[in-house]
N, C-alpha and C positions, 0 to 999 in steps of 0.2 A: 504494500500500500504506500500511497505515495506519502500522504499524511506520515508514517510511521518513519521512512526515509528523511526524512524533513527534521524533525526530532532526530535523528541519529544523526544526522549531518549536523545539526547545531550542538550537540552535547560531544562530538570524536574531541576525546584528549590525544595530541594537542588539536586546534583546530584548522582544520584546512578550506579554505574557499571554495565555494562550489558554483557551477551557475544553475537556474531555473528553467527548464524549455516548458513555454505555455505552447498550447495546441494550435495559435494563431501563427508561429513558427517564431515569436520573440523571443528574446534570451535574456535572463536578467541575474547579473554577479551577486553575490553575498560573500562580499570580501569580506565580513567578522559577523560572531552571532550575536553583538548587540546590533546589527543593523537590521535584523528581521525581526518584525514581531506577529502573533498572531491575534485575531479577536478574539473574545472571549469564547465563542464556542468552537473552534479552530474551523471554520468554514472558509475564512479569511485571510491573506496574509499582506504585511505592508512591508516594504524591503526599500531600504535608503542606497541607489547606489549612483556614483557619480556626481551627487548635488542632488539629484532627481527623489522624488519618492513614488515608487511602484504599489501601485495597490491591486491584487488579485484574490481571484477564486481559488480554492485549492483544487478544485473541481476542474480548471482548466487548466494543472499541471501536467506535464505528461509524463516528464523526467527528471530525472535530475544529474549531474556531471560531474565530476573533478574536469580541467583541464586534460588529460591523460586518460580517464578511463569515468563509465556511468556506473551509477550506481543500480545496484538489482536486488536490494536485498542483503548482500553480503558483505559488503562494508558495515560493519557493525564497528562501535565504540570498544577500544580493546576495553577489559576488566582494571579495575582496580584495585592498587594494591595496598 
C-alpha cells in the first residue's frame, strides 16, 4: 500500500529522499521528513518542495522512488537497536 510506503519512507533511519509519482505523470521531491505532512485522516498529503507547497490525494499516488531504485514494499526501516 502506498499509504504504508509513505510512512516507511518518512521514518528509514537514517533518512533518504524520495520523490512522489502522482498518476497525472508529476513528480514531487521530499528532500526531508519535516517537509511532508499529512491530514488528519491521512487521505491527504502536503509536501514543501522547492519554495513550492504541493498539496495531494494519497489516492492519486502511484509510487514512490529513491533516485536509484522504487520502492515495492521492501525497503523497510532497518530495526533498532
Amino acid at each position: 500500500m502506498i499509504l504504508n510506503d509513505l510512512e516507511d519512507a518518512l521514518e528509514a533511519t537514517p533518512f533518504i529522499p524520495f520523490d512522489i509519482h502522482l498518476d497525472h505523470g508529476k513528480v514531487v521531491r521530499v528532500p526531508h521528513h519535516d517537509f511532508l505532512l499529512f491530514n488528519e485522516s491521512k487521505t491527504g498529503v502536503v509536501v514543501s518542495s522547492k519554495g513550492r507547497l504541493h498539496i495531494m490525494a494519497v489516492s492519486h499516488i502511484t509510487s514512490l522512488s529513491h533516485r536509484d531504485k522504487e520502492f515495492n514494499g521492501a525497503g523497510k526501516r532497518p530495526k533498532r537497536r
